[in-house]
C-alpha positions as CSV (number, residue, x, y, z in Angstrom):
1,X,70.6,-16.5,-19.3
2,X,68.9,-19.0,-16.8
3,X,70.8,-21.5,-14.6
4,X,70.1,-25.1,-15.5
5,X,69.0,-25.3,-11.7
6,X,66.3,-22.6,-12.2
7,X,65.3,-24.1,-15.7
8,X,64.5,-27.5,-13.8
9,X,62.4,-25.3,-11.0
10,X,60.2,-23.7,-13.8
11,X,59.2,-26.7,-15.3
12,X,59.1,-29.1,-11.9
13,X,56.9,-26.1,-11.4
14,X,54.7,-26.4,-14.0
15,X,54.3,-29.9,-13.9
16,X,52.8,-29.5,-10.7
17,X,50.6,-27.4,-11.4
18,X,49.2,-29.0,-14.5
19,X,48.8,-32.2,-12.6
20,X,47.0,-30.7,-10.4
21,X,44.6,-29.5,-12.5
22,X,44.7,-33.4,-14.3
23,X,43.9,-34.9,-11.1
24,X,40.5,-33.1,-11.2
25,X,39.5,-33.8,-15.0
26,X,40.6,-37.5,-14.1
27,X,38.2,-37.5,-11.0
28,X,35.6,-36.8,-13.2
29,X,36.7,-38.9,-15.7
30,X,37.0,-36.6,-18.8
31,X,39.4,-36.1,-21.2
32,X,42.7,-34.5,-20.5
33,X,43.8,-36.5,-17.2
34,X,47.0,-35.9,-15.3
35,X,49.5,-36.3,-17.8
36,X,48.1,-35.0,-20.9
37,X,47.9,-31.8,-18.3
38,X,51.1,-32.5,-17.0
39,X,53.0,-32.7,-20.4
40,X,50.6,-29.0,-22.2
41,X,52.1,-26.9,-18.8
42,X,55.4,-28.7,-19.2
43,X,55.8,-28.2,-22.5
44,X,54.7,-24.7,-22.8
45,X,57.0,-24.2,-20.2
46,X,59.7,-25.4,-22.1
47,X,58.8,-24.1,-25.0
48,X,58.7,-20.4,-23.3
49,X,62.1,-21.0,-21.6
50,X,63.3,-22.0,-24.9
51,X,62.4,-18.8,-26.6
52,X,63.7,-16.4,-24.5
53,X,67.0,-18.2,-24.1
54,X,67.6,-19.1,-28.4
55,X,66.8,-15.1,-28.3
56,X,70.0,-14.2,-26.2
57,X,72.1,-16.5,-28.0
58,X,71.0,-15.6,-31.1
59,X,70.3,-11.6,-30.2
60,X,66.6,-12.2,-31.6
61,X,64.4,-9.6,-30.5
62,X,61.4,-11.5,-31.8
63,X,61.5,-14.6,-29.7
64,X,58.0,-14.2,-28.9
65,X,57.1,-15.8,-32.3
66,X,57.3,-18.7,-30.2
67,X,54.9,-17.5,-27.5
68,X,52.3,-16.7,-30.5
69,X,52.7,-20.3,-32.5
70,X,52.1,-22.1,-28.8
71,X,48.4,-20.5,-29.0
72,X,47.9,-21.4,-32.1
73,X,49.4,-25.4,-31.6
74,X,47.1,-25.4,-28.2
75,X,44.4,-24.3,-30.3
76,X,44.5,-27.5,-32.6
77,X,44.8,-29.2,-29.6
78,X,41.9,-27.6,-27.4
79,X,40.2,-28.5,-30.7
80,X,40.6,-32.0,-31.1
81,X,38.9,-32.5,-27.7
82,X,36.0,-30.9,-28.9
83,X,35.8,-33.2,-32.1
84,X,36.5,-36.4,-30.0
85,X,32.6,-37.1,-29.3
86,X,29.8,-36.3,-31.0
87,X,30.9,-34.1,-34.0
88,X,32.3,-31.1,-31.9
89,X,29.1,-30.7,-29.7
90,X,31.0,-32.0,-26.5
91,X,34.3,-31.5,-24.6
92,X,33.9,-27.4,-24.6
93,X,35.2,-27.2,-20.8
94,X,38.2,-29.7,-21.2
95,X,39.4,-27.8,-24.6
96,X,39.1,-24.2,-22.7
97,X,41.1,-26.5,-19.5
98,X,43.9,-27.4,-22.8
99,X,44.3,-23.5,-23.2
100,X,44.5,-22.0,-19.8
101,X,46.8,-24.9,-18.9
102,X,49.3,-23.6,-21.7
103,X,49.1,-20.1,-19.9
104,X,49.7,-21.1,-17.1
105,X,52.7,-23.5,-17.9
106,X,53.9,-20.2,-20.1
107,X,53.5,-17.9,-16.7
108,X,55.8,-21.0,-15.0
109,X,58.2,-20.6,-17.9
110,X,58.3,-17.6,-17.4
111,X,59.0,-17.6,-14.1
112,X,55.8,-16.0,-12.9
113,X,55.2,-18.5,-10.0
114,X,52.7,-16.9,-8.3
115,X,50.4,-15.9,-11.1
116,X,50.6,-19.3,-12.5
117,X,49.8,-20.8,-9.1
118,X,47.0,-18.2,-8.5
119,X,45.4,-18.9,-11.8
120,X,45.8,-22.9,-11.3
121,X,43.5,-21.7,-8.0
122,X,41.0,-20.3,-10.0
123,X,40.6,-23.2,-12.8
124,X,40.2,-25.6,-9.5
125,X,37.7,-23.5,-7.9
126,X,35.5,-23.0,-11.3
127,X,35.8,-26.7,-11.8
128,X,35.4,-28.3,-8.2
129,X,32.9,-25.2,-7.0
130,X,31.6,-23.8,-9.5
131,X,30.4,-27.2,-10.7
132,X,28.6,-28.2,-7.1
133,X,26.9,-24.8,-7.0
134,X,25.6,-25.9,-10.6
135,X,25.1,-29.3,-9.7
136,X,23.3,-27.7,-5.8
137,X,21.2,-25.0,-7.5
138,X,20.5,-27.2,-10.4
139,X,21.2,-24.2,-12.8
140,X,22.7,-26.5,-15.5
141,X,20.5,-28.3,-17.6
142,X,21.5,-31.0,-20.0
143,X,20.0,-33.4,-22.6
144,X,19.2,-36.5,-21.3
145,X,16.8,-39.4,-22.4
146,X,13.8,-41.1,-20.7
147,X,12.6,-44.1,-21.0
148,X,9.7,-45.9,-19.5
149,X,8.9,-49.4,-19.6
150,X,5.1,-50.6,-18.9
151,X,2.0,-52.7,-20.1
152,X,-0.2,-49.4,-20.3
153,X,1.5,-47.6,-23.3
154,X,-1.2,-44.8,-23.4
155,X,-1.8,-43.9,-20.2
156,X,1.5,-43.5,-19.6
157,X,2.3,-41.3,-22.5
158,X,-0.6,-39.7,-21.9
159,X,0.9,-39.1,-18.4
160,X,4.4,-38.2,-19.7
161,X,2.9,-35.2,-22.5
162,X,0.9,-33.7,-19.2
163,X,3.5,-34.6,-16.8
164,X,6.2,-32.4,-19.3
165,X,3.3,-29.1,-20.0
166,X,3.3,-28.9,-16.3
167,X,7.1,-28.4,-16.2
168,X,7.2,-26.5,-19.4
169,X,9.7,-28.7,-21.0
170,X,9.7,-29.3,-25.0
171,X,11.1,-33.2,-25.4
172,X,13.2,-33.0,-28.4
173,X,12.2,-36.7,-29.4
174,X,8.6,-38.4,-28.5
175,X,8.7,-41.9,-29.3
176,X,6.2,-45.0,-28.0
177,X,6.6,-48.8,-29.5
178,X,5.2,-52.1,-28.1
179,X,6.7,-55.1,-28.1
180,X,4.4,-57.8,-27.0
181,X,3.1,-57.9,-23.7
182,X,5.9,-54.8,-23.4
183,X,5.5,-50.9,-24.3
184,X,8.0,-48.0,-24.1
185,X,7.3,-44.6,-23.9
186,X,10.9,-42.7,-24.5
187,X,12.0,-38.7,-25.2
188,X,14.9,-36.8,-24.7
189,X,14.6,-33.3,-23.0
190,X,17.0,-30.6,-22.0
191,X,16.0,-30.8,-18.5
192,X,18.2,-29.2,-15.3
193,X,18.7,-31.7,-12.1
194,X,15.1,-30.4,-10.3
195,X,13.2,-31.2,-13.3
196,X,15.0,-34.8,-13.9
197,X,13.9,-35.4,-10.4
198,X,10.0,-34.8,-10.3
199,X,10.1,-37.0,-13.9
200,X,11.5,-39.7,-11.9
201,X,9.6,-39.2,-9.4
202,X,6.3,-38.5,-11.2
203,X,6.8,-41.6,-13.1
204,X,8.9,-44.4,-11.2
205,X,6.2,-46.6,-9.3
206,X,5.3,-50.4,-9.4
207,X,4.4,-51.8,-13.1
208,X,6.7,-49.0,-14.7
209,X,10.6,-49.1,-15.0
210,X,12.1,-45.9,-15.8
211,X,15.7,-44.9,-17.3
212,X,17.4,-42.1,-17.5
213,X,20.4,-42.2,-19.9
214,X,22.9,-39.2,-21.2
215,X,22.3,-38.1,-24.3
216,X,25.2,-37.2,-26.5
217,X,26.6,-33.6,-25.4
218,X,27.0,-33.3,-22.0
219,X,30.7,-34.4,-21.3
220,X,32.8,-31.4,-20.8
């Protein structure tokens, strides 16, 4: 049986370290800030500490029922993420976040300290440096949509379809309209930070406005 004193340790302990992977989904604005981290490690926590102390009161060898319905419940709950924007097509990173928090706050319940604090290390580094090394390499590409606002509607488009062969890029969408004096030439392209550069830079001069706006599916 656990001391009430270690019982508060373990999950002090897994707070911690669930808010410390929250700070870094909040920095980044996503889903699953500091306390919904904070209360998944906590509560799995508890939920661990729970099961193996009902199972020595009760002599229940099979108190890791409970370890097996907290994967499922995190499941639902890594899954409602997912479905928050966009019909499941977003929110992939902060549901797979949801899950290894729940290991890690049943390592802490456990009292595993240091492999719930080495994992915690290991979520931070794939999220704070494996994301810059994506972001410096430009190895991720996302959708995006660009839109270009001019008087000279077929030269630019012109410019854009030539402008996307030489980058080998297939824009999902190819739209142009005019509105009066006013024409748009707009697409949306899965395109990695390099590419989205030499667009912009191709295509941003005097007489021609460009925008670039996320598309849906690229919040993790």
């Amino acid at each position: 049986m656990l001391t009430f004193h270690e019982i508060i340790i373990r999950l002090l302990f897994a707070a911690t370290m669930g808010a410390a992977i929250g700070v870094e989904r909040d920095l980044r604005r996503r889903p699953a800030g500091i306390r919904t981290s904070l209360f998944v490690c906590l509560a799995t926590a508890l939920f661990t500490i729970m099961s193996g102390e009902l199972g020595h009161i009760w002599n229940d060898s099979g108190s890791t029922r409970i370890a097996s319905n907290i994967v499922q419940g995190i499941g639902f709950l890594g899954a409602g993420a997912i479905l928050k924007e966009s019909g499941g097509l977003v929110g992939m990173t902060t549901a797979a976040t949801i899950f290894v928090e729940a290991a890690i706050g049943m390592a802490s319940g456990g009292g595993f300290y240091l492999v719930a604090s080495s994992t915690t290390g290991i979520v931070l580094f794939a999220l704070v440096g494996l994301a810059w090394c994506e972001k410096r390499f430009s190895l991720r590409a996302r959708v995006l949509l660009f839109r270009f606002t001019t008087g000279h509607t077929e030269s630019v488009a012109t410019e854009v379809q030539q402008l996307l062969d030489g980058l080998k890029i297939s824009p999902l969408h190819f739209r142009t309209s005019i509105s009066g004096m006013t024409s748009v030439v707009e697409f949306e392209a899965d395109v990695n930070h390099r590419q989205q550069e030499e667009i912009i830079a191709q295509l941003n001069r005097h007489g021609v406005v460009a925008e670039v706006i996320p598309s849906q599916g690229l919040h993790e």
